[in-house]
Every structure is written in C-alpha cells, then in structure tokens.
C-alpha positions, 0 to 999 in steps of 0.5 A: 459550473456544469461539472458539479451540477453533473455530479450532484444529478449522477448521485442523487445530491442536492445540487445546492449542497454540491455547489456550496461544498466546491465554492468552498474549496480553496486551489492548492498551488502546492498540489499542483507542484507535488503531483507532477512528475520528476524531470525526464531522465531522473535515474530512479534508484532502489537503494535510495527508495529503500532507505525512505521506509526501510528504518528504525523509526517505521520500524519500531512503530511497526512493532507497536502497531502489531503488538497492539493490533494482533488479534486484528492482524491474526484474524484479517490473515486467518480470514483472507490469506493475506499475510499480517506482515504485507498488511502492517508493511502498506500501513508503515509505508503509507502513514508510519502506522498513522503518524503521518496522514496528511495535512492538506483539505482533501476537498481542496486537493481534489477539486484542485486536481479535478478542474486544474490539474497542470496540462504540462503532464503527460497525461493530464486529461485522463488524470483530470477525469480520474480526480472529477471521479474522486470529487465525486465520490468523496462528495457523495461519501461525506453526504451519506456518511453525515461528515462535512466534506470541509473537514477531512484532511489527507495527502495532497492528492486526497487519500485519507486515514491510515492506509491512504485509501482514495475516495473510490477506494473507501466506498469499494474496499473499506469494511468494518472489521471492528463490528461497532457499525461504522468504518473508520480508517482514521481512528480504528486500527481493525477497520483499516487491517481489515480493509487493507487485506479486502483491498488485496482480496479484491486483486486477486491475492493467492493464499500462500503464495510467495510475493517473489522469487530470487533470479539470476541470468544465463547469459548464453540464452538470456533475452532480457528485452522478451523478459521486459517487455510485459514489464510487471504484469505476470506473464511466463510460466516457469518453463518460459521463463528460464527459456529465456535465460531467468535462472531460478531455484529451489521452490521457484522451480515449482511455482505453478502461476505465471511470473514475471521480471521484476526491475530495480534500478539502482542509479549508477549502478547495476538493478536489482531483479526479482521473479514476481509473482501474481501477489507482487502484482497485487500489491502494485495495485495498490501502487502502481509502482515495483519500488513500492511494493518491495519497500510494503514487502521488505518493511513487513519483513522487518517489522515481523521480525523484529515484533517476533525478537521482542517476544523472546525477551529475557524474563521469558527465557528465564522462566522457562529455563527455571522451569527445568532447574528446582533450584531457581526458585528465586525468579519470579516469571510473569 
C-alpha cells in the first residue's frame, strides 16, 4: 500500500516494520458505527448532557483521585495556572479518573478510521486525512518508545490513557510530570495532571481568568444573530457585547478579554447561555464541543467541593473545638 510506505519513508521507519505492524490491524465495524454523526435534526439538550458526567459515582472517584493526587494537582496549578478543578473535571469526563479507558486496539481503530472511514460523513475526506496522521504518529511513537503498537488499547477513535490524548496529542503535549524519565499517561497520575494542564498552556490558558460569566437578555436591544454568528470563538469586548443586548453583571463588568455567547440547547425547552471566555474556548480545544467543556467545568466544580467537605470532617472539628475548652481531654485528635 503506497500510504504506508509514505509514512514509514516521512518518519524515518523501516518500511517492513510499518507494513507488518498495518497488515496486522483487524477493520472495526463498530468504529465505523460509533464515529458517525447523530441523525440530522437530533435536539441536543444540555441537561440530558449534564447528567452523563455530572453524578455521585465520577464524582466520588474525583474525590479519591484528588486526595491521592494533590501535591500533583497543587504543583501543575502553581506551575501553569491552570486550575486543580478544570484538571480533575477533563480527567472525570474522559475516563472517570482511569476506570474507563478504552477497550478497542488503538491500531485497529485508526487504520480502520484512516483507510475506511464512511463516506456517507459530511466530512469524510478531511476526517480520513486526519486519522492517516494519527496512524502515523502512533506508528512512529510506538517505534521510539520500544512499545509494540499491537498492544495499546484506547477509545474506539484511538485516545489513549487516562486524559484520552490522540496520538499527535501525546507527542505535542505529554510531559513527564513524575520526573522517573518517561511519560506514561496510563499508569502515573502526575504524568497525566501535568500534561493535561500543558495541553491548556498550549491554547493559551490565562491565569485567573474566570471560564464564563453569567448572561441574561435586554430585549429592547437584543440582537442575538450578531451574538451568534462568531459562535464559541471569543470575539466581543464587554462594551459590544451588552450593545447588542447581553446583559452582564458584577465582575463580567470588568472583564478585559474578549467574550462570547455561549449556547446550551435544552431540547424542548428554552437554552442556556453563558458569556465564555478565552479559558472556555481553550478547553473546547481539547473538545470541540461547549456541552463538553461545561460538563469538564461543572464536574470540577463539584469534585472541589466535595473533596473541600471531606476535609472538614468531624474528628477535626472536634479537635479544634477541644483545643479551646480544657475540659476535653477525653478526645484523642489525630
């Protein structure tokens, strides 16, 4: 195949070992099923969305990754100014901090995606080139790395480990945040911290900058198609913005970066909008999607507050209060 002999001679790789590694990958009908769009016309709906990744179970694993993790959370927001929650969110949303990380070959699911994605997509040709290149920098990361390329498992369009980075993903954006000398998004939780809050350097992540505001609608000068139109791209100053009828208060008043209006449909009922900010764009870079990026958010949200309860626990409480009063010198406070 010409394609593969392209891409063993692009990196440098024995072309032998390109081919053998490609004749050995099986096609995956049920990749073929998965990437496809939903049906034309599908209501999308937030709240249903929400629901998905917002829940006791991911956020209870939240809890026990951020305990266990936390100099490594503290040390990637001190480093980078990426905040420990938006971390530990993209984490929860991805693989339920590891518990799910993908059952298919990632060989298989890309050389299915490279040389037969479904032309019935709307976008099949560009979405086939884009998973040639992902083949090919998994290819060239496995030789390097000594792993066999048979072995590694991910989701059905071939992320890996525990944040779900693509292959060109990996070799842009993965460090090694643990110091042993090697990344491994698989197993070392501070490889994958780390590289997650590398991932949002990259796009431009701004230290202290709120993710979104709230908004509301001035319906005497509202005109929401000018608001929609750059869709999630920030775009309006706060002075253009509410001059076209986005109703924003308290510290949004003084937001100095561009915004812009975010959409939440919520099927049968009326959206949700929030004002985004540029560190709400960057995390739709990492999914190119508003629904996942709020869900990334409002799970980090939860996990902080919840991990921040489970700090004040009871013992604790009680030490200090016995700390004040002589007279309980029966408690024991560890």
């Amino acid at each position: 195949m010409r394609a593969v002999t392209d891409m063993a001679q692009r990196r440098n790789l024995d072309t032998d070992w390109v081919r053998q590694a490609v004749g050995q990958a099986n096609y995956m009908p049920q990749v073929v099923k998965f990437i496809q769009p939903p049906p034309v016309g599908t209501p999308k709906n937030w709240r249903v969305y929400r629901s998905r990744f917002i829940d006791p179970v991911r956020i209870k694993a939240g809890v026990a990754f951020w305990q266990a993790n936390r100099e490594a959370l503290e040390r990637a927001e001190r480093t980078t100014g990426v905040p420990a929650a938006i971390i530990a969110g993209v984490i929860g949303v991805e693989t339920i901090y590891g518990q799910q990380m993908g059952g298919f070959r990632v060989l298989d699911a890309l050389t299915t995606l490279a040389f037969d994605f479904p032309v019935s997509h709307p976008r099949a040709a560009a979405r086939s080139e884009f998973f040639r290149a992902e083949l090919e920098q998994y290819l060239s990361l496995t030789h390097r790395t000594g792993v066999d390329p048979l072995s590694v498992r991910g989701s059905f369009a071939g992320a890996m480990g525990m944040p779900q980075f693509m292959p060109s993903s990996w070799v842009k954006y993965a460090i090694d945040f643990d110091g042993d000398g090697r990344i491994d998004l698989f197993d070392s939780p501070a490889d994958v911290i780390g590289s997650v809050a590398n991932y949002f350097v990259a796009f431009n992540w701004q230290s202290g900058m709120p993710t979104h505001y709230p908004v509301s609608f001035d319906v005497r000068t509202l005109n929401m198609e000018a608001l929609m139109t750059p869709d999630i791209l920030p775009t309006f100053s706060v002075p253009s913005f509410v001059a076209k009828g986005a109703v924003l208060e308290g510290t949004a008043l003084q937001h100095k970066g561009p915004l812009a209006l975010v959409e939440l449909q919520n099927g049968d009922a009326a959206p949700s909008y929030v004002a985004g900010t540029e560190n709400f764009y960057a995390i739709t870079r990492y999914n190119w999607s508003s629904y996942y990026a709020m869900a990334v958010i409002e799970l980090g949200q939860e996990v902080a507050r919840a991990q921040a309860q489970a700090n004040t626990t009871p013992s604790n409480t009680a030490c200090n209060a016995s700390s004040q009063a002589a007279t309980s010198s029966s408690l024991t406070c560890k």
